[in-house]
C-alpha positions as CSV (number, residue, x, y, z in Angstrom):
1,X,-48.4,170.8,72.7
2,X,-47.2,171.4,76.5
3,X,-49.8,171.3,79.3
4,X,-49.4,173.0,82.3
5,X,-51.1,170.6,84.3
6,X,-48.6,167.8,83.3
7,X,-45.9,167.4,85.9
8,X,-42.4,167.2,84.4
9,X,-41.5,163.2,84.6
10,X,-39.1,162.4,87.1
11,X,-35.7,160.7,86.4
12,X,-36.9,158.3,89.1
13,X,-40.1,157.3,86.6
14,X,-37.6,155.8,83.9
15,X,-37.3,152.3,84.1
16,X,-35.9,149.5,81.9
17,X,-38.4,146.4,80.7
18,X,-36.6,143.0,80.7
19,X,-37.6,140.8,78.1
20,X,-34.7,141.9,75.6
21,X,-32.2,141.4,78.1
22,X,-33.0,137.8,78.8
23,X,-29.7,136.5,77.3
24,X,-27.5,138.7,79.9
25,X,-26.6,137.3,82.9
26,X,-28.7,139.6,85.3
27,X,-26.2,141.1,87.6
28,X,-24.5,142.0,84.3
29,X,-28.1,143.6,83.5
30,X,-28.7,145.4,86.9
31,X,-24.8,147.0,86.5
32,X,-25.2,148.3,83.0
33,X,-28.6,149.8,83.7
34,X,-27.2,151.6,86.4
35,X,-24.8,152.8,84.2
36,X,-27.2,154.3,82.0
37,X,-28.8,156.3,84.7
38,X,-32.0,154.2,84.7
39,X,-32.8,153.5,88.6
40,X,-35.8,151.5,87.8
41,X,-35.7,147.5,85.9
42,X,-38.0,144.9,86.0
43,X,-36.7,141.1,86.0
44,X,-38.1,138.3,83.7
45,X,-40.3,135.5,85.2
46,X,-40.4,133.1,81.8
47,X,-39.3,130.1,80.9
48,X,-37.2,132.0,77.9
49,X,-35.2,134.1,80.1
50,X,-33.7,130.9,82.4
51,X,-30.8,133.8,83.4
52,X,-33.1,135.7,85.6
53,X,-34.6,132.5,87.2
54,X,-38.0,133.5,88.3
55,X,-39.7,131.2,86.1
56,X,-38.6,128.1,88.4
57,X,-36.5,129.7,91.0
58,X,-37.3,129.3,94.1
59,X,-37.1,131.7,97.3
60,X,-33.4,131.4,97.5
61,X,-33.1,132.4,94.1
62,X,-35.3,135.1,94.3
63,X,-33.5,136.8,97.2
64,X,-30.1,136.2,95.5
65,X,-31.4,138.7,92.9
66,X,-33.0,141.0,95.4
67,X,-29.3,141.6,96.8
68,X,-27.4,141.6,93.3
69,X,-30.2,144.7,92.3
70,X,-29.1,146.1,95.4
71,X,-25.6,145.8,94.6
72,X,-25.8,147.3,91.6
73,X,-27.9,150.3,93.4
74,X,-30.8,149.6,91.1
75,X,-34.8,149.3,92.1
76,X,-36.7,146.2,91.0
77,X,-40.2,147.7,90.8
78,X,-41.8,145.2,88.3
79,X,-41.8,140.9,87.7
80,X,-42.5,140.4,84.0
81,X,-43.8,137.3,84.6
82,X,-45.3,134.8,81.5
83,X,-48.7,133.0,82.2
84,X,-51.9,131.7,80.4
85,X,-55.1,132.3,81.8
86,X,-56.6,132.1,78.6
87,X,-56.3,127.8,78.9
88,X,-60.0,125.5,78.0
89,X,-58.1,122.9,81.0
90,X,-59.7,123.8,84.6
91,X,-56.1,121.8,86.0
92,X,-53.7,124.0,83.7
93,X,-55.5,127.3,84.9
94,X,-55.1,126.2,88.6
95,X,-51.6,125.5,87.8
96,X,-51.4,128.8,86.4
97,X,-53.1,130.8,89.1
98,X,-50.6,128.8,91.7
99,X,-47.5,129.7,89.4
100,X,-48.7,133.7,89.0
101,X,-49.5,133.7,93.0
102,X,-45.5,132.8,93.4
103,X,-44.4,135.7,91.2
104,X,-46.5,137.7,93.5
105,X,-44.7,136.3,96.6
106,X,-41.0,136.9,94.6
107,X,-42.5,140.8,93.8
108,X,-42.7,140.9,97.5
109,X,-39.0,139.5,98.6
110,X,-37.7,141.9,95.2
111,X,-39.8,144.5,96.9
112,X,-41.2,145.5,93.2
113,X,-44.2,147.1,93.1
114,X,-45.8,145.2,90.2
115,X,-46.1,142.2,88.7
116,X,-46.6,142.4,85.1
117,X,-48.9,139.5,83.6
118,X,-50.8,138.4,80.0
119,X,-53.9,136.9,79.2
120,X,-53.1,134.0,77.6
121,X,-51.0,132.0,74.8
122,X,-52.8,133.0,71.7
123,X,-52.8,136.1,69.7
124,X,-55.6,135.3,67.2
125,X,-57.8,138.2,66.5
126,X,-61.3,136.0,67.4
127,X,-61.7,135.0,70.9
128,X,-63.8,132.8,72.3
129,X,-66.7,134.4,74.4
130,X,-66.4,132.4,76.8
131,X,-62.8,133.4,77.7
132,X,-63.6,137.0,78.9
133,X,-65.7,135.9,82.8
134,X,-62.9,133.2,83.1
135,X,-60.4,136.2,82.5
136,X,-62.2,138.4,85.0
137,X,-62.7,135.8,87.6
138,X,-58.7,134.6,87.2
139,X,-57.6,138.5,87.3
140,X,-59.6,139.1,90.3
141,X,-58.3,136.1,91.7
142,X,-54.8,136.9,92.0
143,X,-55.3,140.8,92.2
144,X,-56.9,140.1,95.6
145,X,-54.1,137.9,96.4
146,X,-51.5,140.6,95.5
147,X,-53.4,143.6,97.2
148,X,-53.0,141.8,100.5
149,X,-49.1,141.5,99.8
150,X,-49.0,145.5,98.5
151,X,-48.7,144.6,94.8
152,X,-50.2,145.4,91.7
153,X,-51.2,143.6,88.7
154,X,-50.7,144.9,85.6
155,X,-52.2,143.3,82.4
156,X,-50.1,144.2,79.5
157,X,-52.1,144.2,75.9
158,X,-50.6,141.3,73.8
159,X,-52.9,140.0,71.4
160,X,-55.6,137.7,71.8
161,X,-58.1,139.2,74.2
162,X,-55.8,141.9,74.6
163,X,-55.5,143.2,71.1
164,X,-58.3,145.9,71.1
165,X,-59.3,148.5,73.8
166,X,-62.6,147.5,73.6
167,X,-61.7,144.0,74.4
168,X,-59.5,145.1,77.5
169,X,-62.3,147.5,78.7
170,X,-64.5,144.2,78.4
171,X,-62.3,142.6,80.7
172,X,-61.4,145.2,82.8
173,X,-65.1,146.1,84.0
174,X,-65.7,142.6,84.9
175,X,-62.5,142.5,87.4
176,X,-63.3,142.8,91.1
177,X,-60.0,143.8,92.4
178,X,-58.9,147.3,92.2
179,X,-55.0,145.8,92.6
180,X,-55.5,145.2,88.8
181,X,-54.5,147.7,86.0
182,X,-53.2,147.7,82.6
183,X,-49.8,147.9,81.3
184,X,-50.4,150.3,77.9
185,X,-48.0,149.1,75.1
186,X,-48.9,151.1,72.2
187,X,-46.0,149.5,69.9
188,X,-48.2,145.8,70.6
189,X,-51.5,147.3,69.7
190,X,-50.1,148.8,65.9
191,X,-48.4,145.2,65.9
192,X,-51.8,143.5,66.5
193,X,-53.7,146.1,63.8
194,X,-55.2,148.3,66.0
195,X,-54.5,151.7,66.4
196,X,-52.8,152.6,69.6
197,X,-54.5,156.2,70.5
198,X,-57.6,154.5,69.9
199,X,-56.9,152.1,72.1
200,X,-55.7,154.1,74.8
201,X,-59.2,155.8,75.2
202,X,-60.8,153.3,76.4
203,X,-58.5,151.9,78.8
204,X,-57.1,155.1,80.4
205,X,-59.2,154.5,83.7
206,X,-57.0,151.4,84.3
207,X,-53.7,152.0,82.7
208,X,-50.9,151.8,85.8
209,X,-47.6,151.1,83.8
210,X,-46.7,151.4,80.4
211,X,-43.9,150.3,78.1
212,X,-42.4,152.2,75.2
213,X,-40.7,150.9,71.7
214,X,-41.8,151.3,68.0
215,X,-42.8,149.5,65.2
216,X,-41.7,149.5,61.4
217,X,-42.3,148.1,58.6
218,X,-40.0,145.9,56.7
219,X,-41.1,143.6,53.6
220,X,-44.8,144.5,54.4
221,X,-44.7,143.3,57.6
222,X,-44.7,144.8,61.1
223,X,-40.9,144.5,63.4
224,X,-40.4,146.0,66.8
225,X,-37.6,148.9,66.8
226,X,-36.2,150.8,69.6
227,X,-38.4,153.7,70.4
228,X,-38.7,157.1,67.9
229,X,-36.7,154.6,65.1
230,X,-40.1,153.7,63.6
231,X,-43.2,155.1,62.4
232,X,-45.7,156.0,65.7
233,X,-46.6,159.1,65.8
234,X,-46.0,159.7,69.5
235,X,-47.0,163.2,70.2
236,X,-50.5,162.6,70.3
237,X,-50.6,159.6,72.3
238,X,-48.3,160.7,74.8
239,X,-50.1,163.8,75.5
240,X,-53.0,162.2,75.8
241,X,-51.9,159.3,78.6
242,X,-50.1,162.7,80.3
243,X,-53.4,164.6,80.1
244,X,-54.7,161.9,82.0
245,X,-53.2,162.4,85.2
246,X,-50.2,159.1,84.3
247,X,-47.9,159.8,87.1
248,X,-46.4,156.5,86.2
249,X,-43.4,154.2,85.2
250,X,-41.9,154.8,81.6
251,X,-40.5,151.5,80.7
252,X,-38.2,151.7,77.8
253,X,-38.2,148.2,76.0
254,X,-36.6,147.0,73.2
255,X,-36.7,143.4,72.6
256,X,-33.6,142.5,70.3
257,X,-30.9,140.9,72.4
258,X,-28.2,141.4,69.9
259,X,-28.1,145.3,70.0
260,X,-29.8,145.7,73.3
261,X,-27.2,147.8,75.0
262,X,-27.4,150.4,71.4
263,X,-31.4,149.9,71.2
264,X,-32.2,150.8,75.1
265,X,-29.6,154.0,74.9
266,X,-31.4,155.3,72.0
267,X,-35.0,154.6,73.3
268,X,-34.6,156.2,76.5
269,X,-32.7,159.2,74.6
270,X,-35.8,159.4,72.5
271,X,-38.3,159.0,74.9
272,X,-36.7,161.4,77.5
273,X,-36.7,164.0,74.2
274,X,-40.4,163.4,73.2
275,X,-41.4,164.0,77.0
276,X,-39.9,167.3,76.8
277,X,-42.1,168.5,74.3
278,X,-45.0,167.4,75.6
């Protein structure tokens, strides 16, 4: 399965996703990371992670944690940030643009290279029509405003309009920014029904960050695991987002708080093992 036109993947491209670590305090976070190697985290921006305070925090705040990560001699390259751009109100998507544009402005004080961003509150599998232009015209919106601050968006697929690869490509080729990419999450897409290699052909031209866990199956029903504990087959896709020229970040993420420091070891063992065979 190797490909000599893959570049090995630098210890520098390993990086730690934040949501499961949104009950530890985040110095605690950015220490124990370290610890583990990773030089890479992101930081939560939502209002269920109030210890990494980016949801509401202000500048103060937000440079407070820009000299904790540097502390701890870890790289924030990535706000995880929680918005809905998906909302029928005109006054709530305004709200929402103003709130994303100041997790842009905190990306730039963390100095991350990304802010990470959904596309709306629901995860039904019908859409409204209607919602893909006012995606388009909201995703160009603030990638314009991030490319003049040296940030990217990335869109990560999480239901909704997100759910499919044709529905992202849909969206995607209507955005006017070229500060906007995708954040591939193959675990979401077999948790939304939809096959994850699938998925990844049609949204390779835009995929810029990626996060890794797995999903298995427990009383008939889908449940995120840590990564290689569940049932993706991951040779495949890996090889094929490596054929494509992903030069990337590989964000481990496993979402359970109450094992986190056991299901983040393991992924990132796993992960780092699958790599090599590709």
């Amino acid at each position: 399965m190797s490909n000599s036109g893959n570049l090995p993947v630098k210890s520098s491209q390993f990086a730690c996703a934040a949501w499961g670590w949104r009950e530890v305090e985040i110095l605690d976070y950015f220490q124990w990371i370290k610890g583990l190697d990773i030089q890479a985290v992101e930081v939560n921006a939502h209002p269920n992670a109030p210890k990494h305070l980016l949801d509401r925090g202000g500048e103060e705040a937000t440079r407070n944690i820009a000299a904790w990560s540097k502390e701890a001699g870890v790289n924030i390259i990535c706000v995880a940030g929680r918005n809905n751009f998906a909302t029928p109100d005109e006054s709530v998507l305004e709200e929402q643009l103003q709130k994303v544009r100041g997790f842009i402005d905190a990306a730039k004080i963390l100095g991350a290279k990304f802010v990470r961003l959904l596309s709306g509150e629901h995860r039904n599998d019908s859409p409204p029509a209607e919602v893909f232009p006012q995606l388009q015209r909201a995703f160009t919106t603030v990638g314009n405003y991030a490319e003049e601050r040296g940030i990217k968006i990335t869109i990560e697929n999480h239901g909704g309009p997100t759910a499919t690869g044709q529905r992202i490509a849909r969206i995607m080729e209507g955005v006017q920014s070229s500060a906007v990419g995708l954040n591939y999450d193959p675990a979401n897409f077999l948790n939304q029904g939809t096959d994850p290699l699938m998925a990844l052909r049609y949204i390779l031209p835009w995929v810029n960050y990626s996060h890794w866990k797995d999903v298995r199956w427990v009383n008939n029903a889908p449940q995120f695991c840590a990564f290689g504990e569940g049932e993706i087959n991951w040779l495949p896709i890996i090889q094929e987002l490596r054929n494509s020229g992903y030069q990337g970040y590989w964000a481990v993420e496993y979402e359970n708080p109450e094992d986190i420091k056991r299901g983040t070891t393991v992924s990132l063992q796993n992960l780092q093992a699958m790599l090599e065979k590709v």
